[in-house]
N, CA, C and O atoms as a Tinker XYZ file with bonds, in Angstrom:
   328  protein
     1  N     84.976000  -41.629000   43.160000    73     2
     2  CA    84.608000  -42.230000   41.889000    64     1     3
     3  C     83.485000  -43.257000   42.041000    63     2     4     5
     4  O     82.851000  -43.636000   41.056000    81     3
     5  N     83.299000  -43.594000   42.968000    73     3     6
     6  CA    82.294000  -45.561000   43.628000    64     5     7
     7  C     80.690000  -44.582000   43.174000    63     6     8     9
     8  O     79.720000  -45.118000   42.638000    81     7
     9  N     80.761000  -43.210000   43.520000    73     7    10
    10  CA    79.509000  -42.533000   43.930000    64     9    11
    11  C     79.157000  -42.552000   42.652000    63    10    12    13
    12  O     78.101000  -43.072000   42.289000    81    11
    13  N     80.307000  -41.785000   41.537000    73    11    14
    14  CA    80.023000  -41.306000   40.273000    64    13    15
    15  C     79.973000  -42.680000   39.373000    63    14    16    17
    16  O     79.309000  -42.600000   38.340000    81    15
    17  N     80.478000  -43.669000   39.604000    73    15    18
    18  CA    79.659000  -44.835000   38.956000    64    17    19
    19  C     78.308000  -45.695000   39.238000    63    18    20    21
    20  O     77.838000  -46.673000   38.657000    81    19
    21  N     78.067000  -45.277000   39.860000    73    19    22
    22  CA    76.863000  -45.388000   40.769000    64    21    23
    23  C     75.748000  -44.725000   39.891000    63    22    24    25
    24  O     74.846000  -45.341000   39.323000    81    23
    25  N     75.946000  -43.420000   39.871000    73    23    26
    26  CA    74.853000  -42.287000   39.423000    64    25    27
    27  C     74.476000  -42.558000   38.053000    63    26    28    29
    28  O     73.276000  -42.449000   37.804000    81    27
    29  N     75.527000  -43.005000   36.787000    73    27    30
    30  CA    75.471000  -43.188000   35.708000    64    29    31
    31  C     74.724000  -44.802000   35.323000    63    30    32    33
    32  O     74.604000  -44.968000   34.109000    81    31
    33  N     74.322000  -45.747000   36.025000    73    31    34
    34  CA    73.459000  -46.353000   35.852000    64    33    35
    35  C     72.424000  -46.280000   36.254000    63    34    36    37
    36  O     71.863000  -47.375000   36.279000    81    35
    37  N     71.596000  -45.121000   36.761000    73    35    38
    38  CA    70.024000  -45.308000   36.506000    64    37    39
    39  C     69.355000  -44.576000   35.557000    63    38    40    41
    40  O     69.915000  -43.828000   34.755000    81    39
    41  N     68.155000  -44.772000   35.624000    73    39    42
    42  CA    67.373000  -44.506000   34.566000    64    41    43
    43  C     67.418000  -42.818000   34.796000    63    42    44    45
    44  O     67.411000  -42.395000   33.640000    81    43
    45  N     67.455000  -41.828000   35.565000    73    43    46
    46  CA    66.950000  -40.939000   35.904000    64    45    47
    47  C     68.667000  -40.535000   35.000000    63    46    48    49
    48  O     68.521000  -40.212000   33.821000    81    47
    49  N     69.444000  -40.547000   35.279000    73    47    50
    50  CA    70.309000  -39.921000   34.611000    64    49    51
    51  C     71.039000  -40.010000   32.780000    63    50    52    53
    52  O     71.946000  -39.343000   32.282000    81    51
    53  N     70.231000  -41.049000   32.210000    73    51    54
    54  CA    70.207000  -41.364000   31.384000    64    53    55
    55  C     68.914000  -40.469000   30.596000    63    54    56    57
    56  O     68.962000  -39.985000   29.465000    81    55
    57  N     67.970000  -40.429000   31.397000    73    55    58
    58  CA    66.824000  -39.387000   30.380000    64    57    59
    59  C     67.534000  -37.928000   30.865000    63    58    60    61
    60  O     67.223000  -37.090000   30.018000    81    59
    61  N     68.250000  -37.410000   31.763000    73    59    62
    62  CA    68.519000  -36.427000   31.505000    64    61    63
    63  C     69.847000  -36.230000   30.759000    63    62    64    65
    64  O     70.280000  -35.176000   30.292000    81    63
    65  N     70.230000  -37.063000   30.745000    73    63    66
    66  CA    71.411000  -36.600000   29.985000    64    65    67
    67  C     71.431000  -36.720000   28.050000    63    66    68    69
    68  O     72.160000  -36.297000   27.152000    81    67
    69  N     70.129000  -37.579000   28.153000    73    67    70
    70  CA    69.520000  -38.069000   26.736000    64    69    71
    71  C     68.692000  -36.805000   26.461000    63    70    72    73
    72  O     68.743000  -36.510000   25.267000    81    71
    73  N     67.919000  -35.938000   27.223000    73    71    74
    74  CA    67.564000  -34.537000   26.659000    64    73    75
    75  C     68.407000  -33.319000   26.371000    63    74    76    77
    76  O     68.500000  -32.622000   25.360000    81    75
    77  N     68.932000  -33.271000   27.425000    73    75    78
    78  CA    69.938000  -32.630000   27.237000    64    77    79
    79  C     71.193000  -32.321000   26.123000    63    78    80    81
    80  O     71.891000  -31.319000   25.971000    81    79
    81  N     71.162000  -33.910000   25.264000    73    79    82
    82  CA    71.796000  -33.810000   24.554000    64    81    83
    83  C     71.269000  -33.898000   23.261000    63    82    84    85
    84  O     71.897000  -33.667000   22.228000    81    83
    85  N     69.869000  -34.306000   23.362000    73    83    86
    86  CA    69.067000  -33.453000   22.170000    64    85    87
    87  C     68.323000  -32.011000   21.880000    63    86    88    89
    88  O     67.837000  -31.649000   20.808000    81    87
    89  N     68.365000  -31.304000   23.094000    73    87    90
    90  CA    68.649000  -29.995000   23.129000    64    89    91
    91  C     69.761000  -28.989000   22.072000    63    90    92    93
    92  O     69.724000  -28.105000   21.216000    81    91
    93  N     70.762000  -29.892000   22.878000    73    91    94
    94  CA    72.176000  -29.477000   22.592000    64    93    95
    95  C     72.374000  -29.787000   20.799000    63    94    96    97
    96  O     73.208000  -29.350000   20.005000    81    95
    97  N     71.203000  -30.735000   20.617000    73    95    98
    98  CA    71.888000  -30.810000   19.037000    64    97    99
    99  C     70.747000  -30.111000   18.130000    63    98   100   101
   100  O     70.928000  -30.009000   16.916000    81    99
   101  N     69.770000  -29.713000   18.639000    73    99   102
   102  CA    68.868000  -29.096000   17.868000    64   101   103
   103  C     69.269000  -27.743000   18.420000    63   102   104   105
   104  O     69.085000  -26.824000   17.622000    81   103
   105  N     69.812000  -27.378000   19.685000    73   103   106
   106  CA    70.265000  -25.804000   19.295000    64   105   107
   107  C     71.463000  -25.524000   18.129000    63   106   108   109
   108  O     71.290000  -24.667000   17.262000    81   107
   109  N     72.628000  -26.294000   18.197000    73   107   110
   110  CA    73.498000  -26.560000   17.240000    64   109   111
   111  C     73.064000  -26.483000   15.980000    63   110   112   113
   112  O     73.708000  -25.893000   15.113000    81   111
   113  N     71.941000  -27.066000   15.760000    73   111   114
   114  CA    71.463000  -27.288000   14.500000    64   113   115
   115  C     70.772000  -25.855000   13.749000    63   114   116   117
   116  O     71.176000  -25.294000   12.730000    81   115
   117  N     69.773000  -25.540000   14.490000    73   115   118
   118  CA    69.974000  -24.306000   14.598000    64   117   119
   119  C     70.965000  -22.782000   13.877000    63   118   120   121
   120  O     71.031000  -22.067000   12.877000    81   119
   121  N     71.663000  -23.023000   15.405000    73   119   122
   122  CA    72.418000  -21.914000   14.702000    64   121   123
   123  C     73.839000  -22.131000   13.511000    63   122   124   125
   124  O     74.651000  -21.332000   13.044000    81   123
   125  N     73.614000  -23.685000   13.330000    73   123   126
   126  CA    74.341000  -23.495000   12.310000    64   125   127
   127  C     73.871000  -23.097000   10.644000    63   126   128   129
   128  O     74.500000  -22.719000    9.655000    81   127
   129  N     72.099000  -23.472000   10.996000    73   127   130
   130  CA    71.852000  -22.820000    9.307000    64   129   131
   131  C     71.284000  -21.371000    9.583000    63   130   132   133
   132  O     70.628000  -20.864000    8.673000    81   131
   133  N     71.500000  -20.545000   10.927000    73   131   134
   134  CA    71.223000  -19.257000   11.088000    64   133   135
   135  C     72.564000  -18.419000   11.197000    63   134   136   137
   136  O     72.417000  -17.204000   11.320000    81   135
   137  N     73.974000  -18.969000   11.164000    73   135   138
   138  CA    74.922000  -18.407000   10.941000    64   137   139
   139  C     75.243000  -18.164000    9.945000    63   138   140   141
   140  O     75.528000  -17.004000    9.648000    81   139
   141  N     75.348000  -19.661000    8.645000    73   139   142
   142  CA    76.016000  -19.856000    7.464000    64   141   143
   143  C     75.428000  -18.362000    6.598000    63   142   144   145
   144  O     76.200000  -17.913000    5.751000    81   143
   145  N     73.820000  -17.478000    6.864000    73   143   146
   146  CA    73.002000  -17.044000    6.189000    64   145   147
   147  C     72.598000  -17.788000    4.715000    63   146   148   149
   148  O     72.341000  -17.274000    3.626000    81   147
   149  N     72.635000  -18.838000    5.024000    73   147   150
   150  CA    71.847000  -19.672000    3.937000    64   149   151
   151  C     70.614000  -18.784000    3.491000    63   150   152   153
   152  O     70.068000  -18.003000    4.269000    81   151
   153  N     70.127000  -19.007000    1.868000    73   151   154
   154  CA    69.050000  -18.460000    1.414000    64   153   155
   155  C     68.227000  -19.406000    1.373000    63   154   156   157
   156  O     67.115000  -18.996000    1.706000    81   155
   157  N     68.237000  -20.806000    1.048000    73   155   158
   158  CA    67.275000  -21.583000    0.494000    64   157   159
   159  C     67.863000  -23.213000    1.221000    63   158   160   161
   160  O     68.962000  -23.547000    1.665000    81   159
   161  N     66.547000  -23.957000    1.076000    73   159   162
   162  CA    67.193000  -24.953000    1.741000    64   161   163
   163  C     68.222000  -25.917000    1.058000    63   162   164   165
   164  O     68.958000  -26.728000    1.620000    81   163
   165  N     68.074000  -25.564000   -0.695000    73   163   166
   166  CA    68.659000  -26.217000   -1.271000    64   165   167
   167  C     70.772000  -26.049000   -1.405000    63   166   168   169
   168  O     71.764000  -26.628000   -1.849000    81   167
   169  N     70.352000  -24.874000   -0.678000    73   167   170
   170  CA    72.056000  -24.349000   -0.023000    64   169   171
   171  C     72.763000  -24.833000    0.633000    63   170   172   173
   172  O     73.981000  -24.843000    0.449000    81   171
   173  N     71.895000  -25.600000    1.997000    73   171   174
   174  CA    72.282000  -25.659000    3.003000    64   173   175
   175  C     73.239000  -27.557000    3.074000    63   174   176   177
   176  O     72.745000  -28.672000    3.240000    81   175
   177  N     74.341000  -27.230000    2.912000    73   175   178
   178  CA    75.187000  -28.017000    3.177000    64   177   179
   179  C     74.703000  -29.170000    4.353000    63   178   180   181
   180  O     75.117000  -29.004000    5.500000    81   179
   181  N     73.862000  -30.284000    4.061000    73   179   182
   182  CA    73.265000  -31.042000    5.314000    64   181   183
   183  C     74.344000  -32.219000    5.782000    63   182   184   185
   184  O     74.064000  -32.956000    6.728000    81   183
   185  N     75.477000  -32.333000    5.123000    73   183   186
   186  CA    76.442000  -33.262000    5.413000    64   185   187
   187  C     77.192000  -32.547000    7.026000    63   186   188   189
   188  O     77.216000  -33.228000    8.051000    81   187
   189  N     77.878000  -30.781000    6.961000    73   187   190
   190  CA    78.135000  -30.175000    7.694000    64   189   191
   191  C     77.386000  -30.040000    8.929000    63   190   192   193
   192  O     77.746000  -30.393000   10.052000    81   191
   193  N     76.165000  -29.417000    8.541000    73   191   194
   194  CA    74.753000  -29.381000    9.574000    64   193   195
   195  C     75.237000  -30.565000   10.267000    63   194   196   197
   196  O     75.735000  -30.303000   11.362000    81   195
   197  N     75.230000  -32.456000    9.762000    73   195   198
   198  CA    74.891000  -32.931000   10.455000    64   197   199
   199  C     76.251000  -33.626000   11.140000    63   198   200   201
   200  O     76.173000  -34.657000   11.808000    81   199
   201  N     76.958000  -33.232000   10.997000    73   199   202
   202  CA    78.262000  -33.670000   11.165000    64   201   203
   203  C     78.853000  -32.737000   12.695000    63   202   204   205
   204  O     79.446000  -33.172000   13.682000    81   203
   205  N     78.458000  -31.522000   12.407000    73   203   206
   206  CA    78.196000  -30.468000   13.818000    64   205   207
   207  C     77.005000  -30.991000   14.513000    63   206   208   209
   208  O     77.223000  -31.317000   15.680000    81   207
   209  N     76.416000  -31.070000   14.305000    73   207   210
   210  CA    75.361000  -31.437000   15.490000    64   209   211
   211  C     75.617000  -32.919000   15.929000    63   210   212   213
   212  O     75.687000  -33.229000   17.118000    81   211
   213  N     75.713000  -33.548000   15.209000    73   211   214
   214  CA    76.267000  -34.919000   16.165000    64   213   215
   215  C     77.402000  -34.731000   16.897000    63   214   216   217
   216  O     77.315000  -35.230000   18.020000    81   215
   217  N     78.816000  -33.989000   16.572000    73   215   218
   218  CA    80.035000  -33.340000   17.391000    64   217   219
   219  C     79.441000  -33.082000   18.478000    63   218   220   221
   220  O     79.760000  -33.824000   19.407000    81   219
   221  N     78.167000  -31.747000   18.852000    73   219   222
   222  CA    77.519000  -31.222000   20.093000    64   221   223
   223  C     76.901000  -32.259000   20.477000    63   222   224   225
   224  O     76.870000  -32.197000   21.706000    81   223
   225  N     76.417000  -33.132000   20.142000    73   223   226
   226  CA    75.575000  -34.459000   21.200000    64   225   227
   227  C     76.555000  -35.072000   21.747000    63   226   228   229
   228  O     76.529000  -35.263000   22.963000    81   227
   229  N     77.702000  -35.543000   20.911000    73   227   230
   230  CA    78.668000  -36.928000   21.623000    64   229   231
   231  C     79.368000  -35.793000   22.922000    63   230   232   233
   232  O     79.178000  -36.072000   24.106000    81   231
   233  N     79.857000  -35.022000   22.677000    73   231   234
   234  CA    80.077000  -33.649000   23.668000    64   233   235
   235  C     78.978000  -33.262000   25.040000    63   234   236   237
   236  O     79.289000  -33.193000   26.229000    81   235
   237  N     78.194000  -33.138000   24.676000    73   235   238
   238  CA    76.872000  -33.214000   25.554000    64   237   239
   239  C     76.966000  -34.231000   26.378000    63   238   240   241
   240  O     77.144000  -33.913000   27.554000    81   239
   241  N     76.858000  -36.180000   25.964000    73   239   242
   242  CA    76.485000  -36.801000   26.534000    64   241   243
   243  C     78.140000  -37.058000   27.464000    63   242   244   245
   244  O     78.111000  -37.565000   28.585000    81   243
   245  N     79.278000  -36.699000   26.911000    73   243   246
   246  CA    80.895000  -37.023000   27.665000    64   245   247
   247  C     80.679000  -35.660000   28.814000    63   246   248   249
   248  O     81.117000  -35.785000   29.958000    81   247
   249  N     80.118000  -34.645000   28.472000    73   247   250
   250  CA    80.144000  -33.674000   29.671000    64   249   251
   251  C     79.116000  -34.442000   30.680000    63   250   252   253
   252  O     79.411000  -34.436000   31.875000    81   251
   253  N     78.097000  -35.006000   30.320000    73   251   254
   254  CA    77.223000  -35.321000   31.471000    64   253   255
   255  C     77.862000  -36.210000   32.348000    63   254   256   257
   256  O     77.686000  -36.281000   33.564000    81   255
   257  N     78.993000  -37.218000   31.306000    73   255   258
   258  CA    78.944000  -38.312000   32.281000    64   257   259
   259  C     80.396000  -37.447000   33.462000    63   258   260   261
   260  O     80.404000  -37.385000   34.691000    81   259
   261  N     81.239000  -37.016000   32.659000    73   259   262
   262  CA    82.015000  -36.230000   33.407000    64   261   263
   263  C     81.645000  -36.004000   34.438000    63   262   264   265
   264  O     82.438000  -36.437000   35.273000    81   263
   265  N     80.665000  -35.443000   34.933000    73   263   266
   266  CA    79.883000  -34.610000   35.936000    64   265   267
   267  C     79.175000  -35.112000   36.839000    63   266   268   269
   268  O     78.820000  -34.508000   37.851000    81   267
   269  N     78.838000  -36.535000   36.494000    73   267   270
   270  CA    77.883000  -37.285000   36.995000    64   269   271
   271  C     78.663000  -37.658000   38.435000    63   270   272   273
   272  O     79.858000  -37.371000   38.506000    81   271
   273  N     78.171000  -38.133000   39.294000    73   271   274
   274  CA    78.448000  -37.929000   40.962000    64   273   275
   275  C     78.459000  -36.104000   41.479000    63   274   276   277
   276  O     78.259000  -35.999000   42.689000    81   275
   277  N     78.584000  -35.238000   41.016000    73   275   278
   278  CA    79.245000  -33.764000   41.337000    64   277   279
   279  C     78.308000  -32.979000   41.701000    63   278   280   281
   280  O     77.226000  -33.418000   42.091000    81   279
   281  N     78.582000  -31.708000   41.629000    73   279   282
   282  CA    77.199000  -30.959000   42.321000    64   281   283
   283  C     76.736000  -30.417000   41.066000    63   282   284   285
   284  O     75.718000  -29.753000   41.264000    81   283
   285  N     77.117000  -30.438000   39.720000    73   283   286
   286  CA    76.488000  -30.032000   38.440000    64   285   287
   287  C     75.428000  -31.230000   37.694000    63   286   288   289
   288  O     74.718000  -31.093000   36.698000    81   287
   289  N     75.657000  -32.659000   38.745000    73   287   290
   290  CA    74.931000  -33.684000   37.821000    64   289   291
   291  C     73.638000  -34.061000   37.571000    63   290   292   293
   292  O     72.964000  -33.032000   37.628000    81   291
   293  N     73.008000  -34.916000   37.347000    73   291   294
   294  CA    71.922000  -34.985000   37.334000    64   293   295
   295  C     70.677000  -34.864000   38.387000    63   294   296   297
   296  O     69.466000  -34.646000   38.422000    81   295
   297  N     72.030000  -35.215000   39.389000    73   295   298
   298  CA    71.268000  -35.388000   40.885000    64   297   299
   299  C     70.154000  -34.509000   41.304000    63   298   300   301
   300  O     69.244000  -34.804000   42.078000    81   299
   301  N     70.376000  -33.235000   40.602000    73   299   302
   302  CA    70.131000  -31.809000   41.065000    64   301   303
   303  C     68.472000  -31.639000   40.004000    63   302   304   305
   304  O     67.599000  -30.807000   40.251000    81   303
   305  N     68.439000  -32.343000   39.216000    73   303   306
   306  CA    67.732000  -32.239000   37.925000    64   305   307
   307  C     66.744000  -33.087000   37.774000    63   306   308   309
   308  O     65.784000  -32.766000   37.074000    81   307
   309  N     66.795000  -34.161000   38.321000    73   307   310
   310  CA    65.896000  -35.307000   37.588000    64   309   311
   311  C     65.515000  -35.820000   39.323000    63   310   312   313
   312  O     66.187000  -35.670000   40.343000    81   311
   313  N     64.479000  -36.312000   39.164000    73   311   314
   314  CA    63.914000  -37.155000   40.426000    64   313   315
   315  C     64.698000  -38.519000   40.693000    63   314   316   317
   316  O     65.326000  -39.204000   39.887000    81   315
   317  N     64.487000  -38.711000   42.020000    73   315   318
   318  CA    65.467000  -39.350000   42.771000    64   317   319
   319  C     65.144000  -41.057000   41.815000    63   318   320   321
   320  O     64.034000  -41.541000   41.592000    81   319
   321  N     66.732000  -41.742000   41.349000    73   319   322
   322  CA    65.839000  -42.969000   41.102000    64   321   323
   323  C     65.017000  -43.926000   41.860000    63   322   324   325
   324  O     64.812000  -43.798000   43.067000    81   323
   325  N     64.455000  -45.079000   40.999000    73   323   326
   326  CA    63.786000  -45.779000   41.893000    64   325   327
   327  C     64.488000  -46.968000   43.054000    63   326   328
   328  O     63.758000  -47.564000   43.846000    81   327
């Protein structure tokens, strides 16, 4: 655990886990007004839209930290910090 608290304060894992989880909410976002088959934008339920896509970010950023020390974390991804 000493390692994985370690990893979650630098900068290098914070921008990746900060893209990553705006990825994660603009794919969300996405396919949620390409599922509903919305016709128009005036359809599209934006309370839902945004209520799912923030769900996939706070999700995003609890998986990163989960992970953080491991062989899935940032370590692997982002340049070494300073």
């Amino acid at each position: 655990m000493e390692g994985m608290s370690m990893k979650i304060f630098t900068k290098a894992f914070w921008q990746y886990a900060g893209e990553r989880a705006i990825k994660t909410v603009a794919q969300t976002a996405i396919a949620s007004l390409t599922v509903t088959g919305v016709t128009g934008v005036l359809d599209i339920s934006w309370v839902a839209v945004a209520s799912t896509t923030a769900l996939a970010g706070i999700i995003s950023v609890l998986t990163s930290l989960r992970y953080a020390g491991t062989e899935n974390s940032v370590s692997r991804h982002a340049a070494p910090a300073e």
